[in-house]
N, C-alpha and C positions, 0 to 999 in steps of 0.2 A: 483399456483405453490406449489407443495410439496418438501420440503427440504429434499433435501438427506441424503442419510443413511451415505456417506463419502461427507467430506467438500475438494472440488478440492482447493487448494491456490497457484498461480501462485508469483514468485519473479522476479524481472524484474532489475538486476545492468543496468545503464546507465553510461559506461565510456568508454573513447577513449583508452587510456592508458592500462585498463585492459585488454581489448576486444584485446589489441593488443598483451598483455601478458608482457607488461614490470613490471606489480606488480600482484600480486593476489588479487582480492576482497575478501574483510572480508565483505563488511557490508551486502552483499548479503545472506551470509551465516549465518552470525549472526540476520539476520532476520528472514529466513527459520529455525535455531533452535529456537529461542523465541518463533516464531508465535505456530510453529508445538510441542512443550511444553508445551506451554498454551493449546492447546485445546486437546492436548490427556489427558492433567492433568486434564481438566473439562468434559471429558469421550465423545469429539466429536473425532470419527478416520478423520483423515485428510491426504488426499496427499500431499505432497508441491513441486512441481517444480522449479528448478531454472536456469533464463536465465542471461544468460551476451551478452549486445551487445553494440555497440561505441554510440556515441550521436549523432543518426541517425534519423529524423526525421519521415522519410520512413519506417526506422526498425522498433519503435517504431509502429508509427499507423496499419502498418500491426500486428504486433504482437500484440497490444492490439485489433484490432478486431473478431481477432480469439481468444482471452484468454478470451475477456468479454463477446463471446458465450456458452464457455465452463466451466470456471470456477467461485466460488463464490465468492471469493476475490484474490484481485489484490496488490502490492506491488510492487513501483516503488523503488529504491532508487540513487540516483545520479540526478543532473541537477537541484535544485530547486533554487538555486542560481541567480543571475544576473548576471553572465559573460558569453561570449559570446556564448558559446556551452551548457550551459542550457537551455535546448530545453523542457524540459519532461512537465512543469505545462503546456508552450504552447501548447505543442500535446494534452495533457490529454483534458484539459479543454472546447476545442469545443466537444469531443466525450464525456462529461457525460450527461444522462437524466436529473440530478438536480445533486445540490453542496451542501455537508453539511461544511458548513463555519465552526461551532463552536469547531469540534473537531482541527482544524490546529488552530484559534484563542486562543484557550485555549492554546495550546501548547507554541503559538509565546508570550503568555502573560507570562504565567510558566516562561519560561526561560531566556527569555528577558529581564525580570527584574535584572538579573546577569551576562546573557551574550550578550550584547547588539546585537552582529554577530548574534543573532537567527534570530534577528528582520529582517535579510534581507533574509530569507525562505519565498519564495513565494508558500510550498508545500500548497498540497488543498488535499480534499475527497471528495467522493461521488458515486455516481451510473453510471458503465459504461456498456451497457449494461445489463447484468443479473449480475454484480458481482459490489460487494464494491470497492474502490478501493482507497488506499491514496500514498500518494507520499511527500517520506520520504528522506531527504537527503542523501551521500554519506557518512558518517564518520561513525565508530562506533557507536564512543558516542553518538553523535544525535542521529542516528537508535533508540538506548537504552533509550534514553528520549522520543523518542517518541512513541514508544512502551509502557511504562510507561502507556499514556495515553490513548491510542490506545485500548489495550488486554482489559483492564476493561469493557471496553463498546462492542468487537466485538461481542461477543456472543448476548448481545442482537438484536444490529443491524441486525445482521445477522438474527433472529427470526424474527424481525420487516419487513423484505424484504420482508418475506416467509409470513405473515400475520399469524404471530403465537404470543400472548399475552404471559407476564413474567408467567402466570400459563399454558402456555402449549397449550391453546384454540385456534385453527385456525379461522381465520376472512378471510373471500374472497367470 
């Protein structure tokens, strides 16, 4: 696989509420600017799209089948909770190739320690299809914590996908 010249990044809000228009999604938004800041600032030109739809189980896997063919990374945010319409980890997590545990551990570890409520994020990452893809709760702030941890490491990952070494050298 050759990494492309433009990074596609697909954002995916999961809320009933928004979808219906009773509030606006920020954290949707506030992802797609972070994400789409970090890597034009590291000199990758990136697309980012962004979707809003209810806590649809349906919605979701279609939409991620079609986003993890075309795009490189994937952005959930909403659902990772344990109440009853947190559907997203459920959906994600039979459609990835593999699960990178450590970057959602690090996180649940990070912040947990202060704010015990992290600790009940069941978001996950990993490979779905041809694209990365984590699943980040609905809040801002969460988003922002987790992005924290997140952006540091995308680029490389994203290299590592592609079989391309921190000096640039493709392996395939």
């Amino acid at each position: 696989m050759k990494l492309p010249e433009k990074l596609k990044v697909m954002v995916i809000t999961l809320s009933d509420r928004a979808a219906a228009g009773e509030y606006a999604d920020l954290s949707g938004p506030a992802v797609k600017e972070r994400v789409t800041d970090f890597l034009n600032g590291s000199g990758r030109p990136v697309e980012t799209d962004l979707r809003l739809i209810p806590d649809d189980r349906i919605a979701l896997t279609e939409l991620l089948a079609d986003a993890s063919r075309e795009y490189n990374v994937l952005f959930t945010t909403g659902g990772t909770g344990i109440g009853p319409r947190d559907i997203t980890v459920d959906v994600v997590k039979p459609l990835l190739k593999y699960e990178i545990p450590g970057i959602m551990e690090m996180i649940r570890i990070r912040y947990g320690a202060g704010k015990p409520n992290a600790l009940l994020s069941r978001g996950i990452s990993g490979v779905c299809g041809n694209a990365l893809i984590f699943t980040l709760p609905g809040s801002v702030r969460a988003v922002n914590e987790y992005l924290d941890v997140i952006l540091p490491l995308l680029e490389h990952a994203i290299d590592m996908q592609y079989g391309i070494d921190s000096h640039g050298r493709h392996h395939g």
